[in-house]
C-alpha positions in Angstrom: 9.7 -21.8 -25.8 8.1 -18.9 -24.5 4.3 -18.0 -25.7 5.2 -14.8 -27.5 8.2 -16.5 -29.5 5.5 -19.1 -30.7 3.4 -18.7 -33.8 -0.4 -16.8 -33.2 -1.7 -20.8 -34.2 0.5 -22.0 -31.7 -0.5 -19.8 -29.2 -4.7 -20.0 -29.9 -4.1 -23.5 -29.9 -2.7 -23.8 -26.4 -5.3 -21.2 -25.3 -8.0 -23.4 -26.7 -6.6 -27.0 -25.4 -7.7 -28.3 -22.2 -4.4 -27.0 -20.2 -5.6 -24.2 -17.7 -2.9 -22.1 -18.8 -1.8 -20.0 -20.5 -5.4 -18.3 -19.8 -7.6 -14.9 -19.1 -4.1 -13.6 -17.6 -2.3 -13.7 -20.5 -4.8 -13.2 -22.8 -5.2 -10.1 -21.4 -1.8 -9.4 -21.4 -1.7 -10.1 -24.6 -4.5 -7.6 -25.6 -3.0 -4.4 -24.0 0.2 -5.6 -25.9 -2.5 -5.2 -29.2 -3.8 -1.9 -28.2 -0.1 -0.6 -27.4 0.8 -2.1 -31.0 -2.3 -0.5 -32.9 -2.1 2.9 -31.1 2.0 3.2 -32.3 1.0 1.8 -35.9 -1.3 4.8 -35.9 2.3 7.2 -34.8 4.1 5.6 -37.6 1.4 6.5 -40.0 1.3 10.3 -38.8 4.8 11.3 -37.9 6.2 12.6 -40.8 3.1 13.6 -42.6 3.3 17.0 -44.1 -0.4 17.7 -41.9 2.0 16.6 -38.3 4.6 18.6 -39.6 1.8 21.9 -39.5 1.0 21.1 -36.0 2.5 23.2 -33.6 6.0 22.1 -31.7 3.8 21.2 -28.2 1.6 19.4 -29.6 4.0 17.1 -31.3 6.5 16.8 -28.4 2.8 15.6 -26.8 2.6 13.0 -29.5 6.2 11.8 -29.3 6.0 11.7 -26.0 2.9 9.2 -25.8 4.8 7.3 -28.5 7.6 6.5 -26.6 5.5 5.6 -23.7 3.5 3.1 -25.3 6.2 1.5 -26.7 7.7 1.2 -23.0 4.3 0.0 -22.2 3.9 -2.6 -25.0 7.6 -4.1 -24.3 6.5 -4.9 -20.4 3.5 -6.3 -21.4 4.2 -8.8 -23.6 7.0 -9.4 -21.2 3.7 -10.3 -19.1 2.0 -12.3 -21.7 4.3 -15.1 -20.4 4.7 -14.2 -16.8 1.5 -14.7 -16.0 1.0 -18.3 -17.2 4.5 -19.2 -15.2 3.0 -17.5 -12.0 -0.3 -19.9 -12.5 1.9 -22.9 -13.1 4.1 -21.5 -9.9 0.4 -21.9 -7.4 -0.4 -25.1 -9.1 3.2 -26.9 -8.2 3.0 -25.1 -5.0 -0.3 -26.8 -4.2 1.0 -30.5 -5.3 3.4 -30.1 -2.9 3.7 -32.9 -0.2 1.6 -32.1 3.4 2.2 -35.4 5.4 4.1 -33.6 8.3 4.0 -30.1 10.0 6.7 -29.3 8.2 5.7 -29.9 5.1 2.3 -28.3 5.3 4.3 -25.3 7.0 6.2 -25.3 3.4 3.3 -26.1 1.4 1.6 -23.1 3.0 4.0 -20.6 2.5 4.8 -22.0 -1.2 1.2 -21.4 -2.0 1.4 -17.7 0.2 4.5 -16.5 -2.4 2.7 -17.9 -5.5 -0.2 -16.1 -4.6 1.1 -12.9 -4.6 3.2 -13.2 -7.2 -0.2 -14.9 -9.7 -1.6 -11.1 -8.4 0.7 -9.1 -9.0 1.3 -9.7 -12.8 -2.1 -9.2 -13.4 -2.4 -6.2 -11.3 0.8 -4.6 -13.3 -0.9 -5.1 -16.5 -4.0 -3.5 -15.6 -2.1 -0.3 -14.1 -0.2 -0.4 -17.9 -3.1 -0.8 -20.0 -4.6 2.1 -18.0 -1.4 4.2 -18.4 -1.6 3.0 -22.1 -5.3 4.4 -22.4 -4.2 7.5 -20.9 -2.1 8.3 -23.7 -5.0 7.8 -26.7 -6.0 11.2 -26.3 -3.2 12.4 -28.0 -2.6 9.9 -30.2 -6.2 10.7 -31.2 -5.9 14.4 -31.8 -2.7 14.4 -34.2 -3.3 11.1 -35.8 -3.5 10.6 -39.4 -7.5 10.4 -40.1 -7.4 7.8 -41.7 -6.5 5.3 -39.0 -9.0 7.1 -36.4 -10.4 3.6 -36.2 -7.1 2.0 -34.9 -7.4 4.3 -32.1 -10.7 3.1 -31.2 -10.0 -0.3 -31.5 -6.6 0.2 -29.4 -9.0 1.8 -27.0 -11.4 -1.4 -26.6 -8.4 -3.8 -26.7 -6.7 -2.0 -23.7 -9.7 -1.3 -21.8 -10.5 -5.2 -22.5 -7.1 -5.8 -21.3 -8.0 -3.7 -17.8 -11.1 -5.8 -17.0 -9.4 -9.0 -17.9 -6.5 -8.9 -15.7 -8.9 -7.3 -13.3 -10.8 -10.2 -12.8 -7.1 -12.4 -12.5 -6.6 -10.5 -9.6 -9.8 -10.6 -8.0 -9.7 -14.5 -8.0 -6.2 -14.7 -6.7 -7.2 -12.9 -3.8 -9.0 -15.1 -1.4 -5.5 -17.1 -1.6 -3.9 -14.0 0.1 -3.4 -14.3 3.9 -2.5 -10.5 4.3 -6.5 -8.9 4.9 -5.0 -5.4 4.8 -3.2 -6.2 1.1 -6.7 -7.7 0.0 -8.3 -4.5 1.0 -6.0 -2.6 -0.7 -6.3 -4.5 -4.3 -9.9 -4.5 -4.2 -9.9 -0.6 -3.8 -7.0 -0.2 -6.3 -9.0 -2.5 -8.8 -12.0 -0.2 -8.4 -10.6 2.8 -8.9 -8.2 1.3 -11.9 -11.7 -0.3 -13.1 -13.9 2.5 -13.1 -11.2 5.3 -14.8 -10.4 2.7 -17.7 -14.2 2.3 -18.2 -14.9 5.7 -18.2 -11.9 6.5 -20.9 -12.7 3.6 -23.0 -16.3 4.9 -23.5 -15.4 8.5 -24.0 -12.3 7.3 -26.8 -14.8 5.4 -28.6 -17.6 7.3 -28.3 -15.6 10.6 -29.3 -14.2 7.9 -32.3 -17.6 7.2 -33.7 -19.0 10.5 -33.7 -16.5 11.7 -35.8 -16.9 8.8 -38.4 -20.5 8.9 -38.5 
């Protein structure tokens, strides 16, 4: 059965037990799937409000827009939630596979090569989506009904949480990668993706707080 069809005991249990996965990857996962959740509760609670409907037709087709986003955002990632612990199961059969001949190691090797990219790439996707997701709180925070202003904030940590998490997958993965130029590129993409998701997270919140104080 797949993680995200399980109960949330279910799942903190397997995440607690001594099994390596599921792990940070889907965790993190898992958190920009929260942030996605909590910023469209926070729609829900403001479309349809007699204070949206006095906004002006941009700035709602804004709203509606970020809305339908994040909920094509939230659907891939907790498609991810579960992808990520079968691409870590994926390097761990790979590297139990027999090595006795040239052969085998030359199968073993490329096994290893395919699950490597493939344990980076899920992670990578779900730091470009919970930075796409973070991109869209501005709005969300604008028109949204008051009195969930701290859901917004709280969406904002859990996706920029989910950023940094699935960062650090992919920086561990990559020493597994054979490919020096596709190395070089992920370590520039995951500074860049790094730094902007930092730098909105602290800005959402900060802008949150001000206005609650």
């Amino acid at each position: 059965m797949k993680l995200i069809e399980q109960s949330l005991q279910d799942v903190l249990d397997q995440i607690e037990s001594k099994q390596p996965a599921p792990g940070g990857g889907s965790v993190s996962a898992l958190a920009g799937a929260l942030g996605t959740s909590l910023a469209r509760m926070v729609g829900h609670l403001t479309t349809g409000k007699k204070a949206y409907a006095k906004e002006d037709q941009k700035h709602r087709d804004a709203f509606e827009h970020a809305l339908e986003e994040l909920h094509e955002f939230r659907y891939h990632l907790i498609r991810l939630v579960d992808e990520d612990t079968i691409a870590f199961k994926e390097i761990m059969k790979a590297y139990k596979l027999p090595k006795e001949t040239e052969a085998e190691q030359a199968k073993r090797a490329s096994a290893i090569e395919e699950a490597t990219k493939q344990a980076i790439r899920v992670p990578y996707e779900v730091a470009q989506l919970s930075l796409r997701a973070l991109k869209t709180l501005d709005i969300i925070e604008q028109l949204g009904n008051k009195n969930a202003l701290s859901d917004v904030g709280v969406a904002a940590l859990q996706l920029g949480a989910a950023v940094e998490g699935a960062l650090l997958n992919v920086l561990i993965n990559l020493p597994g990668l054979s490919d020096e130029s596709a190395r070089e590129m992920y370590h520039r993409q995951a500074d860049l993706i790094r730094e902007t998701a930092r730098e909105l997270t602290r800005k959402r919140v900060a802008s949150i707080t001000d206005k609650l104080q």
